[in-house]
DSSP file (Angstrom, degrees, kcal/mol; ACC not computed):
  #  RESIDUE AA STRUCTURE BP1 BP2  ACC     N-H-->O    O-->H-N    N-H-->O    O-->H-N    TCO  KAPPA ALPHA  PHI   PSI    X-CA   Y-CA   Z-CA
    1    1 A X              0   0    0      0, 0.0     2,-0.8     0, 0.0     0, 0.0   0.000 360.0 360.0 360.0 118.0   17.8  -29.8   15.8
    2    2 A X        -     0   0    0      1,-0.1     3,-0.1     3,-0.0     0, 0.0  -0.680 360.0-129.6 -73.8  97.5   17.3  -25.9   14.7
    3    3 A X        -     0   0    0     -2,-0.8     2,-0.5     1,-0.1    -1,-0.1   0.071  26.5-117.7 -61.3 132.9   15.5  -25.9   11.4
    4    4 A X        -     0   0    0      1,-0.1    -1,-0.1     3,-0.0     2,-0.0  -0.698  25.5-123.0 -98.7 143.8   17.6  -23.5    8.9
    5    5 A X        -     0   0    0     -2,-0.5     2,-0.7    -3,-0.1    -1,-0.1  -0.225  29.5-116.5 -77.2 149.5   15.5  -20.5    7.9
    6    6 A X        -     0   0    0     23,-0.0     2,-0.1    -2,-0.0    -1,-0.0  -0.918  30.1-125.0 -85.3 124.8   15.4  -20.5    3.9
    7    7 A X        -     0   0    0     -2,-0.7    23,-4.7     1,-0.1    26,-0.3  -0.430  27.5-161.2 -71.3 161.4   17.1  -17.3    2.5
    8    8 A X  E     -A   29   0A   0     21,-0.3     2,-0.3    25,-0.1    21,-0.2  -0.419   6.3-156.7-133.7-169.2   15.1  -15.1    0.1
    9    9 A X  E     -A   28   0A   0     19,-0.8    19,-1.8    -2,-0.2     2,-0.5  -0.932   0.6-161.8 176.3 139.4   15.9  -12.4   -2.5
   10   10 A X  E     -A   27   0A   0     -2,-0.3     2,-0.7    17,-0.2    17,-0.2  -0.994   2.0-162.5-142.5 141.1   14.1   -9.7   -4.0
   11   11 A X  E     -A   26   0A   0     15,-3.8    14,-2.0    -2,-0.5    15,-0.5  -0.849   5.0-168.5-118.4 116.6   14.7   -7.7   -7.1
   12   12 A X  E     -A   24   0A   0     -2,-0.7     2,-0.4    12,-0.2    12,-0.2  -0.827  13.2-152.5-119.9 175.0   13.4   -4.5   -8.1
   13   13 A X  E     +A   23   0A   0     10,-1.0    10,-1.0    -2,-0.4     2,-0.1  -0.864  16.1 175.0-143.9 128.9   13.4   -2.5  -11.5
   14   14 A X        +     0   0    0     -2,-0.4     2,-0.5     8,-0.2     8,-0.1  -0.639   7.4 165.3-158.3  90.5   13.2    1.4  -10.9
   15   15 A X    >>  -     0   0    0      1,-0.1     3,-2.2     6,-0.1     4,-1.3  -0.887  34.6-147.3 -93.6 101.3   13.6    2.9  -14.5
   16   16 A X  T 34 S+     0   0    0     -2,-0.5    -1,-0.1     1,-0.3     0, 0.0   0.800 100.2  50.6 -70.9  -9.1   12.4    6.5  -13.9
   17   17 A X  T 34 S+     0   0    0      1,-0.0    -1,-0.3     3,-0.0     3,-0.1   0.804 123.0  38.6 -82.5 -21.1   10.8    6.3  -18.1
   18   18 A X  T <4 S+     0   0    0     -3,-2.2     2,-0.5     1,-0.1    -2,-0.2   0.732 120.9  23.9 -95.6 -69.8    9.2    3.2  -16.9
   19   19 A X     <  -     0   0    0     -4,-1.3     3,-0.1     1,-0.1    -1,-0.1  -0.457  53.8-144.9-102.3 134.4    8.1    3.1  -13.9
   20   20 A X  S    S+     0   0    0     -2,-0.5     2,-0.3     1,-0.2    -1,-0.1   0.945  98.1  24.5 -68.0 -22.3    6.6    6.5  -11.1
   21   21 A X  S    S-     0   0    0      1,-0.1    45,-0.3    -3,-0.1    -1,-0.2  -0.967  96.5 -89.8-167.8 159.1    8.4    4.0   -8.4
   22   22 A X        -     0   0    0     -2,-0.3    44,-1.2    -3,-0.1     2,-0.3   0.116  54.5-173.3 -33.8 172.9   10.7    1.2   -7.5
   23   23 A X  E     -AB  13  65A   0    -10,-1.0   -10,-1.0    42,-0.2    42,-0.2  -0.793  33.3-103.9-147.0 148.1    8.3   -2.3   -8.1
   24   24 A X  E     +A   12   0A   0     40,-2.0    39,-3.5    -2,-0.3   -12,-0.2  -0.455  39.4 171.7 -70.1 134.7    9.3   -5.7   -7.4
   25   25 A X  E    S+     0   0A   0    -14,-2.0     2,-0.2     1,-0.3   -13,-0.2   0.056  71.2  20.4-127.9  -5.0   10.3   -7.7  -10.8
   26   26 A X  E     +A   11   0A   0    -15,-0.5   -15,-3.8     2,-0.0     2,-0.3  -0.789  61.6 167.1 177.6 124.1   11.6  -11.0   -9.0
   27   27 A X  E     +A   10   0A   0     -2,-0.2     2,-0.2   -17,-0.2   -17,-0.2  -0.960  15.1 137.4-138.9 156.1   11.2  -12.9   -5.4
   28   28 A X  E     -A    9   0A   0    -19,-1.8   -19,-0.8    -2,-0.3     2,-0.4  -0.995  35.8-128.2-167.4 176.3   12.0  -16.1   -4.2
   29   29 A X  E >  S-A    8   0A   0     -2,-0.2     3,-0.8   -21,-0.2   -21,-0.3  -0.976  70.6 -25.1-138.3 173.0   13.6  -18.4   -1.4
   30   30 A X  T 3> S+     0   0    0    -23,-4.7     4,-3.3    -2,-0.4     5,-0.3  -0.120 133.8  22.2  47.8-133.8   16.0  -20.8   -1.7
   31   31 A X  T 34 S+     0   0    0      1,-0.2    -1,-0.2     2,-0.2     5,-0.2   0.716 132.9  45.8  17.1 -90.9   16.6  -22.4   -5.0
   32   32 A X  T X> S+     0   0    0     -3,-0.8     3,-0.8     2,-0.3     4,-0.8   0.689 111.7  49.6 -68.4 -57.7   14.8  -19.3   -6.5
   33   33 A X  H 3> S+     0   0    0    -26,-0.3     4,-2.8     1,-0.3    -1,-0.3   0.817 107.8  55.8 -47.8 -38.1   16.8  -16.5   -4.4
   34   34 A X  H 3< S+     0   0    0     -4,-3.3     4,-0.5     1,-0.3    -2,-0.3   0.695 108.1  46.8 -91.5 -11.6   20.0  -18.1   -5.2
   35   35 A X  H <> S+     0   0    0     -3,-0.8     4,-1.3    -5,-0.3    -1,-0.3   0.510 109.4  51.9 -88.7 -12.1   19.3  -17.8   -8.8
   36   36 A X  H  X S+     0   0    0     -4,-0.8     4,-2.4    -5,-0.2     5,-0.4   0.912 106.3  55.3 -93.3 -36.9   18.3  -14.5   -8.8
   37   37 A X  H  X S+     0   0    0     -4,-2.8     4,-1.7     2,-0.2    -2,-0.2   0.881 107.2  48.8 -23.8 -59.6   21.4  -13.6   -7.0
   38   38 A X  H >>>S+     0   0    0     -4,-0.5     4,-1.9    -5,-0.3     3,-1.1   0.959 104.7  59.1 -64.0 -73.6   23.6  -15.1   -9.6
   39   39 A X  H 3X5S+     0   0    0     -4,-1.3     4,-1.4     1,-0.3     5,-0.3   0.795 113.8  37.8 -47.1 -43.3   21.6  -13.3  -12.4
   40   40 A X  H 3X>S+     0   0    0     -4,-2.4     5,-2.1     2,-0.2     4,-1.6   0.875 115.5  49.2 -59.3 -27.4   22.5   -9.6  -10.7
   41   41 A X  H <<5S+     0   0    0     -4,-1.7    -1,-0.2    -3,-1.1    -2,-0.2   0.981 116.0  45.5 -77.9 -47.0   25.8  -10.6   -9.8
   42   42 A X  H  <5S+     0   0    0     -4,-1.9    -1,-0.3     1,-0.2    -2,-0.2   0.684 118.0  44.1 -46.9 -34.0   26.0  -11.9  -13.9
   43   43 A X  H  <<S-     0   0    0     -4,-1.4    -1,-0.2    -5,-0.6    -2,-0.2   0.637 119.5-111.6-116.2 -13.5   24.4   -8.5  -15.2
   44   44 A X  T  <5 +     0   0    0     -4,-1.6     2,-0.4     1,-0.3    -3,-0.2   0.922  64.3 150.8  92.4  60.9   26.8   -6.1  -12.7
   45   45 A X      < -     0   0    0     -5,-2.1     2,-0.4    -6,-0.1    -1,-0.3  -0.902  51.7-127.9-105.7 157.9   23.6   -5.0  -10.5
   46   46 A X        -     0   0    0     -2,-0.4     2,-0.2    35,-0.1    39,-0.1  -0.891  27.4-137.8-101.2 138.8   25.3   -4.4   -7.2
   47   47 A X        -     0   0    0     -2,-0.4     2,-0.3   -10,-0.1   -10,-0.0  -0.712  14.4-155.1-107.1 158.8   23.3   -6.6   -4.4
   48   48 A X        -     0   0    0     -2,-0.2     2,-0.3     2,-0.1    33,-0.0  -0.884   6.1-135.8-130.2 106.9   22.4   -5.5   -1.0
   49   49 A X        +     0   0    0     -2,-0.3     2,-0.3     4,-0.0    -2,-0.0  -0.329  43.4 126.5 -32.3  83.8   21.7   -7.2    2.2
   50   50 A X    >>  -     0   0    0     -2,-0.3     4,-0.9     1,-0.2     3,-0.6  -0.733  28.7-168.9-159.5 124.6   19.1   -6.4    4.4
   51   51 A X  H >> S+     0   0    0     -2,-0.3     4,-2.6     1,-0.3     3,-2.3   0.994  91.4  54.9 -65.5 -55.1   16.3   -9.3    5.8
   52   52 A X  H 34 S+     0   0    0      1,-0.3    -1,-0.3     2,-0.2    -2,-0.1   0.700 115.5  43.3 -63.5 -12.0   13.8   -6.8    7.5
   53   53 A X  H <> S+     0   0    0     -3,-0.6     4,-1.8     2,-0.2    -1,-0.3   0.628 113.0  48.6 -61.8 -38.9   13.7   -5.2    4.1
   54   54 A X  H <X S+     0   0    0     -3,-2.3     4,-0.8    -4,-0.9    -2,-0.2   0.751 109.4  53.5 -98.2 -53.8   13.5   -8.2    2.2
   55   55 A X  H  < S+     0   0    0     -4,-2.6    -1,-0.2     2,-0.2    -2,-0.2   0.533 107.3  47.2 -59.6  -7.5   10.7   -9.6    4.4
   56   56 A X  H >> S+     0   0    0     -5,-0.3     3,-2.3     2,-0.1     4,-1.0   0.660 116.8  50.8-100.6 -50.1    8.3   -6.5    4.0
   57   57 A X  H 3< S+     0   0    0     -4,-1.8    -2,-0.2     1,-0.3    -3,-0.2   0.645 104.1  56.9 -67.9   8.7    9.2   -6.8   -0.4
   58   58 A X  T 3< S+     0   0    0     -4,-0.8    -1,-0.3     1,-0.1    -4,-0.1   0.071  96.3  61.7-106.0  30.2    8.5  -10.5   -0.6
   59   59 A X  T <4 S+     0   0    0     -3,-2.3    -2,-0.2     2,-0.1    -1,-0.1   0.294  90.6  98.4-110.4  -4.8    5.1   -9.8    0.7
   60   60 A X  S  < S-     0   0    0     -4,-1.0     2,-0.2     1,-0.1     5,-0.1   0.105  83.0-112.0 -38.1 174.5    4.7   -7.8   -2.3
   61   61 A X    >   -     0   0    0    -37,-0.1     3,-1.1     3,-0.1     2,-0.4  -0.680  45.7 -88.2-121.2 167.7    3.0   -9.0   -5.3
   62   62 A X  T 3  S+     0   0    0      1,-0.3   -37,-0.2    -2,-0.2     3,-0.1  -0.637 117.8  13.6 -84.3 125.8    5.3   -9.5   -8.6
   63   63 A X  T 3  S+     0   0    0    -39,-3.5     2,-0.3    -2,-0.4    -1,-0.3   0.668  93.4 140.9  95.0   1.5    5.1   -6.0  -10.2
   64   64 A X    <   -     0   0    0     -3,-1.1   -40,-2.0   -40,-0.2    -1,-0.3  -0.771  55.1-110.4-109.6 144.8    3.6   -3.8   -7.4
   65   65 A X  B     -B   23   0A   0     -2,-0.3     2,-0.5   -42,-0.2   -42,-0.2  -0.223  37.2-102.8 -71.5 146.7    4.6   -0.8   -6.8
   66   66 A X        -     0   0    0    -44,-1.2     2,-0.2   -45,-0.3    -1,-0.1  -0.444  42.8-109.3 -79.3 155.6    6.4   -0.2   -3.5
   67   67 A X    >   -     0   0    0     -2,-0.5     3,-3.9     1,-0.1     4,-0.1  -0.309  22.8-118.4 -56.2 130.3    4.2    1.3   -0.9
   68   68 A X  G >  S+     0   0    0      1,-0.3     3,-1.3     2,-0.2     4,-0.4   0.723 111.6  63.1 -63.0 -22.7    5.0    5.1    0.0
   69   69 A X  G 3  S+     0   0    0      1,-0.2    -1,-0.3     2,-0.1     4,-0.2   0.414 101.3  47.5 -96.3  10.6    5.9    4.1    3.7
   70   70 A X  G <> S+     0   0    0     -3,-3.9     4,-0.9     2,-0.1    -1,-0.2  -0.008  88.7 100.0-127.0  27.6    9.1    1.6    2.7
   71   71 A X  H <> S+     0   0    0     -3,-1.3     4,-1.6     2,-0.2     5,-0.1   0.867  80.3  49.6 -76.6 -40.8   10.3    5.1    0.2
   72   72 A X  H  > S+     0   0    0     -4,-0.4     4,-1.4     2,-0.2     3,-0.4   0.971 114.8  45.5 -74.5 -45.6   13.0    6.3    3.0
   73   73 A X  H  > S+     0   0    0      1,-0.2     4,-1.9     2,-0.2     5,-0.3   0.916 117.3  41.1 -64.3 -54.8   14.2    2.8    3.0
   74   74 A X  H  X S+     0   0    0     -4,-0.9     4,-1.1     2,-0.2    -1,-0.2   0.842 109.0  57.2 -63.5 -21.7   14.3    2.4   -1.0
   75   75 A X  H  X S+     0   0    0     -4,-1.6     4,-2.3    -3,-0.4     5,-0.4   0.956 107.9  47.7 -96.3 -43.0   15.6    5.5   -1.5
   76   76 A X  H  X S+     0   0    0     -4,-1.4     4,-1.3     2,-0.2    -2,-0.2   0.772 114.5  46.2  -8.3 -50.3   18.6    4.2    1.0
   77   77 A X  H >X S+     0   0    0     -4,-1.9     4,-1.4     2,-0.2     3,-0.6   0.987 112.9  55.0 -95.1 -75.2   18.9    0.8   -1.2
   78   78 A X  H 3< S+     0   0    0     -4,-1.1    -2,-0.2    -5,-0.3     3,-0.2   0.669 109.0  47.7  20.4 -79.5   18.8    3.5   -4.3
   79   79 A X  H 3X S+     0   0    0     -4,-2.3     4,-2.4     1,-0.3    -1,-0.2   0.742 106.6  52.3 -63.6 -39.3   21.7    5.4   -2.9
   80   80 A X  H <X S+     0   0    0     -4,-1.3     4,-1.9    -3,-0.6    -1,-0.3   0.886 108.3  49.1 -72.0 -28.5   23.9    2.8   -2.3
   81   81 A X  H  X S+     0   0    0     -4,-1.4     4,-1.1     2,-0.2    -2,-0.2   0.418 107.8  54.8-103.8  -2.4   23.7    1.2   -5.8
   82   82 A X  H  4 S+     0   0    0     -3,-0.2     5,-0.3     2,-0.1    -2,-0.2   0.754 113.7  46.8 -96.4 -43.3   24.4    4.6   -7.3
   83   83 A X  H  X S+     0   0    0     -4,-2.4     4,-2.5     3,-0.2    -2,-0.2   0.926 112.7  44.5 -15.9 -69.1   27.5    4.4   -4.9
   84   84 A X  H  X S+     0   0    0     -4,-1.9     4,-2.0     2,-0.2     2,-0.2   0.867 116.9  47.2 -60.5 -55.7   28.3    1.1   -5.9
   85   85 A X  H  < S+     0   0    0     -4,-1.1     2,-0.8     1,-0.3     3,-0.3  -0.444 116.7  43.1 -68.8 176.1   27.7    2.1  -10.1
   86   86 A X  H >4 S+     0   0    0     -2,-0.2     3,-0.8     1,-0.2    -1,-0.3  -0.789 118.1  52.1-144.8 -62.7   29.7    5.3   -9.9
   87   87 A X  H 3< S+     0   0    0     -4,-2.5    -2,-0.2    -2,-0.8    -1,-0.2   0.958 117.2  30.5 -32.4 -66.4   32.3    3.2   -7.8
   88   88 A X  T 3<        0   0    0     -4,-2.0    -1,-0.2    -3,-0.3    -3,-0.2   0.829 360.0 360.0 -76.0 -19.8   32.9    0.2   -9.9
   89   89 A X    <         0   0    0     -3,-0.8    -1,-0.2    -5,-0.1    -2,-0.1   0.653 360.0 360.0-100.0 360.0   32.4    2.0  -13.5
């Protein structure tokens, strides 16, 4: 029987008054993913998929800044959710 991989979630907080770059504010799997899920979906943050992404930011620490070599990939994740917001509002 093939053991089902847990899904995960990550949130980050990138307030340009706050913070000099994106940092992880929420991880989880299971349970803990699926509630964090809910709460963007509840607050209008727009969510975006992507595991290998998701696996290098849950090996973050809660609150660390991301690392300068995952910036061309955050600034991607960035772009799309300025998409999304300019789309939906």
């Amino acid at each position: 029987m093939e053991e089902k991989k847990l899904e995960k979630a990550v949130a980050l907080r990138y307030d340009r008054e706050i913070d000099e770059v994106p940092v992880v504010v929420a991880k989880g799997r299971g349970l803990i993913a699926e509630r964090i899920r809910e709460i963007a979906i509840e607050s209008g943050v727009p969510l975006k998929e992507d595991r290998e992404l998701a696996d290098y930011l849950m090996a973050l620490d809660l609150y660390e800044e991301i690392p300068p070599e995952l910036y061309p990939v955050i600034a991607e994740v960035l772009a799309f959710i300025y998409q999304m917001d300019k789309k939906y509002r």
